[in-house]
C-alpha positions as CSV (number, residue, x, y, z in Angstrom):
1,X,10.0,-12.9,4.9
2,X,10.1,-15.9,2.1
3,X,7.4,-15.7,-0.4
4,X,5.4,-18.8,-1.3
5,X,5.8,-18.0,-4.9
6,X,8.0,-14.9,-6.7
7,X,5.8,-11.5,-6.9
8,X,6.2,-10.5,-11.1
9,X,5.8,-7.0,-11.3
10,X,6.9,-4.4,-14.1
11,X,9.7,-3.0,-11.8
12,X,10.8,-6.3,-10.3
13,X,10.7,-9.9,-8.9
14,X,11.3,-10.9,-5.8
15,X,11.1,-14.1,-3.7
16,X,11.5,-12.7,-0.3
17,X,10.1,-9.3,1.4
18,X,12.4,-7.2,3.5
19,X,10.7,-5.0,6.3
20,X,12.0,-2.3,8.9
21,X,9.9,-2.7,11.8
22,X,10.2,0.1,14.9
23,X,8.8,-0.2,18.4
24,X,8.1,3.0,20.5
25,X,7.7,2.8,24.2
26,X,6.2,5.3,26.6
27,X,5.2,5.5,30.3
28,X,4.4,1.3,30.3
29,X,3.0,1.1,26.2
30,X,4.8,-0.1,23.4
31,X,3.6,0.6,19.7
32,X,5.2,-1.5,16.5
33,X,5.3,0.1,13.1
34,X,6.5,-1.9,9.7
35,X,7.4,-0.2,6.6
36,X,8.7,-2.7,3.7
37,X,10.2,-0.9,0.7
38,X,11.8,-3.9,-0.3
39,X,15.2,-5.7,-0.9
40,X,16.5,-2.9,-3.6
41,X,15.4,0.6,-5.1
42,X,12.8,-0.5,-7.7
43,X,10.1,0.5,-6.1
44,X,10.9,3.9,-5.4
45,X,14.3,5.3,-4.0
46,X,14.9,4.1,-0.9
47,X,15.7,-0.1,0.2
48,X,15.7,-2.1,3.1
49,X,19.1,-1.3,4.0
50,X,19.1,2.6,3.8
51,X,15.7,2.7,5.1
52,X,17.5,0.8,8.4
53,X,20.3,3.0,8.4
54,X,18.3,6.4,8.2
55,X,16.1,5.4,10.9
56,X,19.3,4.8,12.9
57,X,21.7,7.1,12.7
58,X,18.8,10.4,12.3
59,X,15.2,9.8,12.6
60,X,15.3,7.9,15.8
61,X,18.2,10.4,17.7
62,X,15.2,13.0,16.7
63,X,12.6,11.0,18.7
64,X,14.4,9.4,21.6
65,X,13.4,10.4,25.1
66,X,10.9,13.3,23.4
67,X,7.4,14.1,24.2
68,X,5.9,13.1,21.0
69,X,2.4,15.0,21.2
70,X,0.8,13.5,18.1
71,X,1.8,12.6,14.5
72,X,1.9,15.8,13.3
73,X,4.6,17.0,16.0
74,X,6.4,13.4,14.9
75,X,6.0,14.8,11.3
76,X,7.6,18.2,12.4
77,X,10.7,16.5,13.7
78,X,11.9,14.8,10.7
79,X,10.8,17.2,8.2
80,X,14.5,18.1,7.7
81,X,15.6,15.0,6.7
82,X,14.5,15.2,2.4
83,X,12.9,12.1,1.1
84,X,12.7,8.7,3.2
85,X,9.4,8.6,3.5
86,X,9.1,4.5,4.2
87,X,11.6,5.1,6.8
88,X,9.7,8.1,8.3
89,X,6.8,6.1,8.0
90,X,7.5,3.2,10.4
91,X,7.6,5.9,13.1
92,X,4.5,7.8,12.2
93,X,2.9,4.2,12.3
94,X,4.3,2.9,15.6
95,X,2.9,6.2,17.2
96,X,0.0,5.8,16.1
97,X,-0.5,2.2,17.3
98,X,1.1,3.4,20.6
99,X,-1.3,7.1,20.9
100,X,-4.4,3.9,20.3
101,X,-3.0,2.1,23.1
102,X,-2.7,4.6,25.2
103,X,-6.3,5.8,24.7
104,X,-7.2,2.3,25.1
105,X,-9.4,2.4,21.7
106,X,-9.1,0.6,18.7
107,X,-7.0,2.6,16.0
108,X,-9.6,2.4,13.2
109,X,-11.9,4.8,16.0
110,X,-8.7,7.1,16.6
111,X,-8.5,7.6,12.9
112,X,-12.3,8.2,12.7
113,X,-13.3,4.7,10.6
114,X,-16.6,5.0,9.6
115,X,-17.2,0.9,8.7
116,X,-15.9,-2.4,10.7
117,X,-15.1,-3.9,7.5
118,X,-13.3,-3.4,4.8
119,X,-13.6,-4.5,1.1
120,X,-9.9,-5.8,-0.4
121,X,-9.7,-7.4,-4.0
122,X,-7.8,-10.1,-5.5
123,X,-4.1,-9.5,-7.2
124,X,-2.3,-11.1,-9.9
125,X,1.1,-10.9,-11.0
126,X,2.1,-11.8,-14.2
127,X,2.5,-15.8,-14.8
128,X,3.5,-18.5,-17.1
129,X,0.6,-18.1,-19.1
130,X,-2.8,-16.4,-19.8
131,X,-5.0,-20.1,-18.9
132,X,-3.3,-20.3,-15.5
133,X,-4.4,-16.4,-15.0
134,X,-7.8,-17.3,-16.0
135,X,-8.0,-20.0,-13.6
136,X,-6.2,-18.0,-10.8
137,X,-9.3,-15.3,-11.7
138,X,-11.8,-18.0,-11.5
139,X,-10.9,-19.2,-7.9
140,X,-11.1,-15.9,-6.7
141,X,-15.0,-15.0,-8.0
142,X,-15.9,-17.9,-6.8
143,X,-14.3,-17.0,-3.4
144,X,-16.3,-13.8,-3.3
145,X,-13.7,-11.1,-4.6
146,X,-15.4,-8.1,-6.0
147,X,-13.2,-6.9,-8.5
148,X,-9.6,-7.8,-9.9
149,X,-6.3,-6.0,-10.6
150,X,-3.6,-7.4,-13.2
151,X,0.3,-6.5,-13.2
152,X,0.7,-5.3,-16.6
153,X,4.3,-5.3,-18.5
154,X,5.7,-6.1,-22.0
155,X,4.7,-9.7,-23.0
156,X,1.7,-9.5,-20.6
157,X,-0.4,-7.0,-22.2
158,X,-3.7,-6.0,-24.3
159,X,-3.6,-10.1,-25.5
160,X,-3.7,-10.8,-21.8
161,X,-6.4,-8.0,-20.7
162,X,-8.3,-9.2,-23.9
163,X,-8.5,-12.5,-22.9
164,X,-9.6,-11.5,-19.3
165,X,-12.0,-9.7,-20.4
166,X,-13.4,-12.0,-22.8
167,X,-13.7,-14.5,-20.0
168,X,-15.2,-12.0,-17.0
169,X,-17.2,-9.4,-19.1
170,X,-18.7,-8.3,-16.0
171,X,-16.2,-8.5,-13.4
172,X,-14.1,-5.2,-12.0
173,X,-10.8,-5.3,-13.2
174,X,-7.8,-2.7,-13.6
175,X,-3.9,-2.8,-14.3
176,X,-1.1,-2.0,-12.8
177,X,1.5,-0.9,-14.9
178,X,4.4,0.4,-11.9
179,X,5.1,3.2,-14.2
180,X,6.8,1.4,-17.0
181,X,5.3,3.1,-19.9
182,X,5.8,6.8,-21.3
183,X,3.6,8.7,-23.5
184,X,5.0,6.7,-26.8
185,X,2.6,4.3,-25.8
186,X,-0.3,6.2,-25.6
187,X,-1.6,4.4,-28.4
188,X,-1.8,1.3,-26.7
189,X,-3.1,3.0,-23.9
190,X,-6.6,4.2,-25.7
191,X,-6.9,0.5,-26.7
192,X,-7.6,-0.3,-23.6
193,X,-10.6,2.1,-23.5
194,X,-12.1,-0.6,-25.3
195,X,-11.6,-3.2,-22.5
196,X,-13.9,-1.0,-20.1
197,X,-11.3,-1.1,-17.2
198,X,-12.1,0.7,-13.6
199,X,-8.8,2.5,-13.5
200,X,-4.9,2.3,-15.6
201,X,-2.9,2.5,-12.3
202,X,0.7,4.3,-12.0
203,X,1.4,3.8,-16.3
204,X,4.2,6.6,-16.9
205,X,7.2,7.7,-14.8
206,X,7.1,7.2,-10.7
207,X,7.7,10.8,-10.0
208,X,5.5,12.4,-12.9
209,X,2.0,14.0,-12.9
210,X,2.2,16.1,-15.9
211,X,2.2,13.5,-18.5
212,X,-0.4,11.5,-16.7
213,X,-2.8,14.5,-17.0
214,X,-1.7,14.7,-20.6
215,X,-2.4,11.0,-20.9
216,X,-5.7,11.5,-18.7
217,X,-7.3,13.8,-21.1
218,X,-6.7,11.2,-24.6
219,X,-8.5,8.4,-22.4
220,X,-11.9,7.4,-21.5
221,X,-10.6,5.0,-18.9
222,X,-9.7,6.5,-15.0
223,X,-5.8,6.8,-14.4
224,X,-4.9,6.0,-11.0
225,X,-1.5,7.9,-9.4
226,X,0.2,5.6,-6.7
227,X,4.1,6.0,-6.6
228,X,3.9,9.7,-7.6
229,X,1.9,10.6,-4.9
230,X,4.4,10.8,-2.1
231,X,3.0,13.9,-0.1
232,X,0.0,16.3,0.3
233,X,1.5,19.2,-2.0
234,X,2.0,16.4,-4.6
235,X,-1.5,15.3,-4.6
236,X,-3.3,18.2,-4.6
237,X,-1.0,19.9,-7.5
238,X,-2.1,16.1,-9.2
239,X,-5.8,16.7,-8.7
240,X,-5.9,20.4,-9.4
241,X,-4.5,19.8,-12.9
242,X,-6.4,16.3,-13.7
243,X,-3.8,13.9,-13.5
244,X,-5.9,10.8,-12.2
245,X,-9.5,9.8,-10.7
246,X,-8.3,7.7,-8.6
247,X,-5.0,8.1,-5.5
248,X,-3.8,4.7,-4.2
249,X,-2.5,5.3,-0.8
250,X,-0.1,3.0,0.5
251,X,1.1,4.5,4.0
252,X,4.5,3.2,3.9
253,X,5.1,5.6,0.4
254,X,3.6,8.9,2.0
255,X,5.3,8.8,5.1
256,X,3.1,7.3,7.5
257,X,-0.6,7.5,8.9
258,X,-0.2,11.3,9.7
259,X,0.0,12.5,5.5
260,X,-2.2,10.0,4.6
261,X,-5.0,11.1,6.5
262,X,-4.2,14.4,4.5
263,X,-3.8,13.4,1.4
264,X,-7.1,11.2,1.7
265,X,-8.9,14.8,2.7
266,X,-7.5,16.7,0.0
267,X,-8.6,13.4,-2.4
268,X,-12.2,13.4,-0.9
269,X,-12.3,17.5,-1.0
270,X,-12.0,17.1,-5.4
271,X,-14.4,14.3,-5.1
272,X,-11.6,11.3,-6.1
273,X,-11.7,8.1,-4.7
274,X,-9.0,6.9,-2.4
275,X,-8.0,3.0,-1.8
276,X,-5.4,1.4,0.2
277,X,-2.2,-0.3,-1.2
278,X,0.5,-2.3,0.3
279,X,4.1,-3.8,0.0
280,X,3.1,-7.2,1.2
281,X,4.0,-6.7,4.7
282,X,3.4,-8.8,7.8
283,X,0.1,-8.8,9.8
284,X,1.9,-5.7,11.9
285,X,2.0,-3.2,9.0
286,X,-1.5,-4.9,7.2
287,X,-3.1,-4.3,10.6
288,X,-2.1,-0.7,9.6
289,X,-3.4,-1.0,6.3
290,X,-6.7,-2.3,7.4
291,X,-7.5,0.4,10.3
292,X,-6.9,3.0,7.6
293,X,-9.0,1.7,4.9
294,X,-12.2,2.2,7.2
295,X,-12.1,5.7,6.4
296,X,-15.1,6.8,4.2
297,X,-13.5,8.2,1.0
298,X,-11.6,4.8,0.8
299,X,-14.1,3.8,-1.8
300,X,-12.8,1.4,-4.0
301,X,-11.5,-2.9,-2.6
302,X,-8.4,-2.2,-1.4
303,X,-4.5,-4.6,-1.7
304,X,-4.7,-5.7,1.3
305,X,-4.0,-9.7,1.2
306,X,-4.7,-13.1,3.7
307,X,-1.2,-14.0,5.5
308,X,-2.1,-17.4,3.7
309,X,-1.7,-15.5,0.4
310,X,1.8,-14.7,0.0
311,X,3.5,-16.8,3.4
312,X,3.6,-20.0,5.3
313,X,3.9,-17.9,8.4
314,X,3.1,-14.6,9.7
315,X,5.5,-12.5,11.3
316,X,2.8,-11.0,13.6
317,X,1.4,-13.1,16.2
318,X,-2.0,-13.0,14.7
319,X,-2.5,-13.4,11.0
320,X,-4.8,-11.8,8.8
321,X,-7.8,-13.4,7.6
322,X,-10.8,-12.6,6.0
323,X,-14.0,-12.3,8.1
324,X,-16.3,-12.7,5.2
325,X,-15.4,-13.4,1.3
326,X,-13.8,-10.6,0.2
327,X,-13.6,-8.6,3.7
328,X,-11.2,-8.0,6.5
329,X,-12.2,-6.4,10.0
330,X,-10.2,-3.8,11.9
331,X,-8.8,-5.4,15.3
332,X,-11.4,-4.6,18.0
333,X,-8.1,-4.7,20.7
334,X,-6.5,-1.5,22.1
335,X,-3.9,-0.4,18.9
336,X,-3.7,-2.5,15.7
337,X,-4.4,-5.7,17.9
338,X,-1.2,-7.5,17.0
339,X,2.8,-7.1,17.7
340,X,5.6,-9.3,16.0
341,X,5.9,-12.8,17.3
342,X,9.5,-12.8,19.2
343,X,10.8,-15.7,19.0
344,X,10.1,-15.2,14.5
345,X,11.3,-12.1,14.4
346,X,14.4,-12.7,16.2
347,X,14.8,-16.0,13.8
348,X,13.9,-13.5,10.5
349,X,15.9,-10.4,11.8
350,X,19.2,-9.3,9.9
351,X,20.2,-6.4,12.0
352,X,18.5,-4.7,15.0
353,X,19.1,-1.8,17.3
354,X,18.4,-0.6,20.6
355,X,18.1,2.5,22.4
């Protein structure tokens, strides 16, 4: 899927998104899931291309022509395959779309969603310069967004959250550092104390938790732990040894709907906030996104974004759009209330399989 504009990040730039999505059929239902964990292994360790090929050749011969019983049965099957959770994860998801269909209830009410809407925030990645950022920022108060998160990487750094600041004293803002940063830089990392930020997301390495709780305990300022947390056990040893005070969940990283529900329950059981992320997918896996982030510990604006936002066209046959500034409500249809469009997705599809 083209983006209207490159995504900056600290671990990459892209132009286009690459997504795997899966459709499971059973007894006359079909459900879709999407997991996009992009073009090349920046994010985490899996890409597009493996994350196709491992759902071929060894999640899917695990599923075919099985009675699936629920997402933790699903879970069961592919626990012997190590890793892969983004390909694991388009499964789990298209279950649970499928399970909601076939109960003929929304999936936000399968999941037990506690709220029809569901607060998101506005994103920035890092641009040609800090006035166009503070424009960008501008737009999006005025447009009701409660609170604002920066992509933060050298060259766009303290100057850049210093002038943010300076301009929105009273606005909700946090970084996003993609785990760039290492405990060398801790000093810059208690300057930011002074900038009175909701949360430092993901600073040091993508697998660690040790060093963010060694980081957490020099800083005033909430850490928040989004590519490390990649299962339950991983979460809880987080929180039980103060890594963070805040868990980003995107579903795609954790394997799917079935561990986050988890690792939001473990999060909610220490008393830490959860929100949901995403990887800029299609209205298919946001619709996901959305249905989640009605749960109650999801208590801070979550990345979930406008098709408008990122592309000219949706791959799903409904877009996403906000109901209210700032908001986005679940789909009140059977299941995440939208499938690809068919005649798009065979135009955007690179390689597809059957079975």
């Amino acid at each position: 899927m083209p983006l209207l504009y490159p995504f900056r990040t600290a671990f990459d730039d892209v132009s286009i998104v690459e997504s795997v999505l899966v459709q499971l059929s059973s007894n006359g239902f079909a459900g879709w899931g999407e997991s996009a964990c992009w073009g090349r292994p920046a994010y985490s360790s899996e890409w597009s291309a493996s994350q196709f090929m491992v759902s071929r050749d060894f999640i899917a011969p695990l599923l075919l022509n099985q009675d699936v019983s629920s997402g933790v049965d699903l879970q069961n099957r592919v626990k012997g395959i190590k890793g892969n959770y983004f390909a694991k994860a388009a499964f789990d998801l298209a279950w649970w779309d499928l399970y909601a269909k076939q109960q003929c209830q929304p999936l936000w009410k399968i999941l037990g969603g506690e709220t029809p809407s569901v607060d998101v925030g506005a994103d920035f990645g890092i641009m040609e310069n800090i006035e166009s950022l503070l424009t960008a920022i501008s737009e999006a108060k005025g447009q009701g967004y409660k609170r604002v998160k920066l992509k933060y990487r050298p060259g766009w750094e303290l100057d850049m959250v210093k002038a943010v600041r300076k301009r929105f004293p009273d606005m909700l803002i946090h970084i996003d550092c993609n785990s760039h940063y290492s405990l060398k830089d801790i000093e810059m990392f208690r300057e930011l104390d002074k900038y009175h930020l909701t949360m430092i997301e993901q600073p040091l390495a993508h697998d660690d938790i040790i060093d963010h709780a060694v980081l957490q305990g020099q800083l005033k300022t909430p850490i928040c732990l989004d590519e490390s947390i990649t299962s339950v056990d991983k979460a809880r040893k987080a929180l039980e040894i103060g890594a963070c005070g805040f868990v980003n969940i995107k579903l795609g990283r954790v394997g799917g709907i079935t561990n986050a529900l988890k690792i939001n329950k473990v999060c909610e059981e220490h008393n830490i906030p959860c929100w949901v992320g995403g990887m800029l997918e299609s209205s298919v896996g946001s619709s996901h996104n959305i249905a989640f982030a009605t749960l109650s510990n999801v208590r801070y604006p979550s990345d979930i974004f406008p098709t408008s936002r990122f592309y000219r066209r949706d791959l799903g046959q409904n877009a996403i759009v906000h109901s209210a500034p700032s908001q986005f409500m679940p789909a009140s249809a059977h299941g995440i209330g939208t499938i690809p469009d068919e005649a798009f997705l065979e135009k955007m599809t690179i390689e597809q399989v059957l079975m």
